[in-house]
ROSE-4610 file (N, C-alpha, C; in Angstrom, 1 decimal, always signed):
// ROSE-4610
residu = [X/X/X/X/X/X/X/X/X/X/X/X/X/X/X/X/X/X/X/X/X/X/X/X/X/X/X/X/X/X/X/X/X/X/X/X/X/X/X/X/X/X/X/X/X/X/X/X/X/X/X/X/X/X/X/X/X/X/X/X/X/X/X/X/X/X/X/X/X/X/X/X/X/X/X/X/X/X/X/X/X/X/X/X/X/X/X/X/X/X/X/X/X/X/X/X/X/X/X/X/X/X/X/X/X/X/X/X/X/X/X/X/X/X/X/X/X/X/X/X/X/X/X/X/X/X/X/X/X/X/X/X/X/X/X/X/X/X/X/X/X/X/X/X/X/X/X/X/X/X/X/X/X/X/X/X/X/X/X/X/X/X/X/X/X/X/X/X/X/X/X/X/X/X/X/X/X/X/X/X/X/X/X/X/X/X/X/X/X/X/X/X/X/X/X/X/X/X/X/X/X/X/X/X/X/X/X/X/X/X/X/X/X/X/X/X/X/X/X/X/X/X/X/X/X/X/X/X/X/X/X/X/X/X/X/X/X/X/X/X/X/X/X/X/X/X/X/X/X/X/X/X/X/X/X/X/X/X]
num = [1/1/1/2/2/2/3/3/3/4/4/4/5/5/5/6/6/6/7/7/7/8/8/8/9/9/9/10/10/10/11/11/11/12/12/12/13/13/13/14/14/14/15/15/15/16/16/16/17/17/17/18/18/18/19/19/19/20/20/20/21/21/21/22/22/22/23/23/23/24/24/24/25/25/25/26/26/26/27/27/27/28/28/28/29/29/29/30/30/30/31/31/31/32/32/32/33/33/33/34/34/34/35/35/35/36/36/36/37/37/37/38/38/38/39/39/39/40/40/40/41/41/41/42/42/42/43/43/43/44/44/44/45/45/45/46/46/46/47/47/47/48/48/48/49/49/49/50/50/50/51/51/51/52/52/52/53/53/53/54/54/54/55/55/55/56/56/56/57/57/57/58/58/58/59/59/59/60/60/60/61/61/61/62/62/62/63/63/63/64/64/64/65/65/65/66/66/66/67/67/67/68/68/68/69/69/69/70/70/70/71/71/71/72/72/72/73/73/73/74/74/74/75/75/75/76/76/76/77/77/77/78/78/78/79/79/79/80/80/80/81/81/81/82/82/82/83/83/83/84/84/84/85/85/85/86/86/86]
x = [+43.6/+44.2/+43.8/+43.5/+43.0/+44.1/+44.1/+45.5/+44.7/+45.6/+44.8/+46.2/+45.3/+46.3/+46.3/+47.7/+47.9/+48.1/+46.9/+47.9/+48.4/+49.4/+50.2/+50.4/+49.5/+49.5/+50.3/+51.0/+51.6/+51.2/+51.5/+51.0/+51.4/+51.6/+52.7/+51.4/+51.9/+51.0/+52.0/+51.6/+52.3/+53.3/+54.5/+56.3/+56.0/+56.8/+56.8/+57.8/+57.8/+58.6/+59.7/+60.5/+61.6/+62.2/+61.6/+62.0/+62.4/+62.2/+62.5/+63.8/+64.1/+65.7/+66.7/+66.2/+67.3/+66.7/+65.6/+65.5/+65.7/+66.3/+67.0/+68.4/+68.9/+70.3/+70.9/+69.8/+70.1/+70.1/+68.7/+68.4/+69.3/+69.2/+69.5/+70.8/+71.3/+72.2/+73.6/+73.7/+75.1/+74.9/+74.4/+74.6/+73.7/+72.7/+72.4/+72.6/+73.8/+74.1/+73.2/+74.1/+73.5/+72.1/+72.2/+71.3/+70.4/+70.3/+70.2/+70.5/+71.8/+72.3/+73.4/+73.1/+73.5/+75.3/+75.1/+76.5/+77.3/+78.4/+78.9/+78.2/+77.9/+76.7/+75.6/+74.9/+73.6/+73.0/+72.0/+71.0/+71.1/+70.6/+70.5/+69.0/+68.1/+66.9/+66.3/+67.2/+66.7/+65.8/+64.6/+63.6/+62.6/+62.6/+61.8/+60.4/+59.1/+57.8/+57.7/+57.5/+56.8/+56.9/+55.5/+54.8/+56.5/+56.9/+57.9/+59.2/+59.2/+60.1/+59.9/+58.6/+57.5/+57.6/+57.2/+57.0/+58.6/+59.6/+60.7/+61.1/+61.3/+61.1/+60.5/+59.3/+58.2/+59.1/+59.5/+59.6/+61.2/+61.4/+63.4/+64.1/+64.3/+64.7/+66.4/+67.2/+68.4/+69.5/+70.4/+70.8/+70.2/+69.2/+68.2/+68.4/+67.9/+67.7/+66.1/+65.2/+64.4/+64.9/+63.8/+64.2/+63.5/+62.2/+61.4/+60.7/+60.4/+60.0/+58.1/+57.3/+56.1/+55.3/+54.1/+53.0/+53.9/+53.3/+53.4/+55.0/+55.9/+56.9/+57.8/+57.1/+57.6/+56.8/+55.6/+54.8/+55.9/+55.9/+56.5/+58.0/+58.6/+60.0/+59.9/+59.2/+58.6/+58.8/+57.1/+57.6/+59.3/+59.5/+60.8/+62.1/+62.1/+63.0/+62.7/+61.2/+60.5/+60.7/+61.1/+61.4/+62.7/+63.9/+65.2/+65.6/+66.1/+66.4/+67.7/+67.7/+68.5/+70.0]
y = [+2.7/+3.7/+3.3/+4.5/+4.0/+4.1/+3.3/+3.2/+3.8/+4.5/+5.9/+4.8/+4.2/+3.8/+4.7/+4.8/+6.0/+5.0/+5.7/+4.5/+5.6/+5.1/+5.9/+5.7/+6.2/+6.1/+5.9/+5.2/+6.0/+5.9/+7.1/+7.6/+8.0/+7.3/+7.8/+8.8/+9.5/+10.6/+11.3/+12.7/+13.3/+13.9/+14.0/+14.7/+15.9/+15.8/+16.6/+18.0/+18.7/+20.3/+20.0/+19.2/+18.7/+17.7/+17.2/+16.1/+16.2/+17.2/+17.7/+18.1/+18.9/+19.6/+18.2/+17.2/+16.0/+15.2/+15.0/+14.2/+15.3/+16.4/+17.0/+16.8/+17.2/+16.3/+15.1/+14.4/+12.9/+12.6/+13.0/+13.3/+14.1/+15.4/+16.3/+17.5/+17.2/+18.3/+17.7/+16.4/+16.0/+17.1/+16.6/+17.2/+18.7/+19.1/+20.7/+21.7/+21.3/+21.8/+21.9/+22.3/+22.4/+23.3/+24.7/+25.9/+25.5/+24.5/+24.7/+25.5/+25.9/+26.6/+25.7/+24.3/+24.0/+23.9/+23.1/+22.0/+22.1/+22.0/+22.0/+21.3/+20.4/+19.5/+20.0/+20.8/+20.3/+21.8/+21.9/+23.4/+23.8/+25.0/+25.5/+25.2/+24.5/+23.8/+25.2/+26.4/+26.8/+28.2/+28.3/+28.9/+28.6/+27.2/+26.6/+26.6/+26.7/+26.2/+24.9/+24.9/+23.6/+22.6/+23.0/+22.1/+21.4/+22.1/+21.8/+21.1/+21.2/+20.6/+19.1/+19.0/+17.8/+17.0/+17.5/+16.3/+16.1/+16.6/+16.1/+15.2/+15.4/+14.4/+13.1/+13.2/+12.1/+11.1/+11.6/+11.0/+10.7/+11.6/+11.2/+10.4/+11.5/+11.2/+11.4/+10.4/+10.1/+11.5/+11.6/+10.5/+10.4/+11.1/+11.5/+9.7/+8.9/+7.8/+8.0/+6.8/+7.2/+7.4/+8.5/+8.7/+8.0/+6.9/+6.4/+7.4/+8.8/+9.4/+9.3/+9.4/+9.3/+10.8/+10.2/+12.0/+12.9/+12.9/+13.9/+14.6/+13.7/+13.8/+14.2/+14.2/+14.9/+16.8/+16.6/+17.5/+18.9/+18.2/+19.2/+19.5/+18.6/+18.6/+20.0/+19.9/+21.0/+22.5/+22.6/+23.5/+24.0/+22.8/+23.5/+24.3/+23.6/+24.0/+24.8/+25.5/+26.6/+28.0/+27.5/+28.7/+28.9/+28.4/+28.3/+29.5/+30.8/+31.9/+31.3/+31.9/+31.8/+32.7]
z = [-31.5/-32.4/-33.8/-34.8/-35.7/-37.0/-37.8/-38.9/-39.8/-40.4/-41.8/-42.9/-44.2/-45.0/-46.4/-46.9/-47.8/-48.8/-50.1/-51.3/-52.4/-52.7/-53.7/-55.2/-56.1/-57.0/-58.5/-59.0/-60.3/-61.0/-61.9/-63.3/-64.1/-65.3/-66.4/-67.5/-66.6/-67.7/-68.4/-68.7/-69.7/-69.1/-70.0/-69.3/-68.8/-67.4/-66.6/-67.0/-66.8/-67.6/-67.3/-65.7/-65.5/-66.3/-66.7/-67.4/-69.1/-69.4/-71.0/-71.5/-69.6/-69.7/-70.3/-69.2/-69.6/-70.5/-71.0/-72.6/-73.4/-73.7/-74.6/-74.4/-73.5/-73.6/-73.9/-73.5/-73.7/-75.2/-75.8/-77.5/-78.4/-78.0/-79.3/-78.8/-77.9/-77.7/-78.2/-78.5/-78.8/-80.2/-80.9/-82.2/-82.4/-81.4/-81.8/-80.7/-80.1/-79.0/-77.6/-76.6/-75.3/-75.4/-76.4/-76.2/-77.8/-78.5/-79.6/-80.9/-80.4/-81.4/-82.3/-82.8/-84.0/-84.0/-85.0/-84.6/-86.0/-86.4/-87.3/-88.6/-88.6/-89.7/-89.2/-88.3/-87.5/-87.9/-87.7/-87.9/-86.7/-86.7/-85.6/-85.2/-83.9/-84.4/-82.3/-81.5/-81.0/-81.5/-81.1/-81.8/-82.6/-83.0/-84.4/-83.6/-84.8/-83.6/-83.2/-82.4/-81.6/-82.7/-83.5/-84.2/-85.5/-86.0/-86.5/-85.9/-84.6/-83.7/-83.9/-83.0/-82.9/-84.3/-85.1/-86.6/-86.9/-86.8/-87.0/-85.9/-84.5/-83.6/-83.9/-84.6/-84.8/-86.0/-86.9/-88.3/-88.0/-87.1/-87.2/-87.8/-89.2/-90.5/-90.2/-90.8/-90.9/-90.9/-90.2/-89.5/-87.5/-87.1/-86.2/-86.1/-85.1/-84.3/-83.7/-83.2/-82.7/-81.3/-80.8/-79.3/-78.1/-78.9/-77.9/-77.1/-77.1/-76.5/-76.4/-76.1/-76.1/-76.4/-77.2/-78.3/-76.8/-75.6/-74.6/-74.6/-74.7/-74.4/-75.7/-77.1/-78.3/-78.3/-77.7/-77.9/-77.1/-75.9/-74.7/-75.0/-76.3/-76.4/-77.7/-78.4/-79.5/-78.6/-77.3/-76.8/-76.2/-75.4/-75.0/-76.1/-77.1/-78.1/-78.7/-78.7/-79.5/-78.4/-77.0/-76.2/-75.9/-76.5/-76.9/-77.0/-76.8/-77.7/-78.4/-79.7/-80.6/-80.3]
């Protein structure tokens, strides 16, 4: 009988689309809400482009925390909040 061996690779490649729902909650929904519609101190940040999402994520300027999130995983956090309806 012949043994077939499987190897299973991981790969931390770039954030998976599943994975954005919950690093946005984890990140930015305490303060810009669930839908990004903005918090009593907070902007409203659903609808913004991408690219404007992303460089704020990047720089997260006070009182913002870093998120540790990775280029892939700020880039994809841009899109998701750029597809937000307002």
């Amino acid at each position: 009988m012949k043994r077939i061996l499987i190897a299973v690779v991981l790969w931390a490649g770039p954030a998976l689309a599943s994975d954005i729902p919950a690093l946005y909650q984890k990140h930015c929904a305490a303060c810009h809400g669930t839908r990004g519609q903005g918090g009593t101190a907070t902007p409203v940040i659903a609808g913004m482009p991408a690219d404007a999402v992303a460089k704020v994520v990047r720089n997260h300027p006070p009182p913002m925390e870093k998120t540790g999130m990775n280029g892939d995983e700020v880039a994809a956090m841009g899109k998701y909040v750029s597809g937000m309806k307002k």
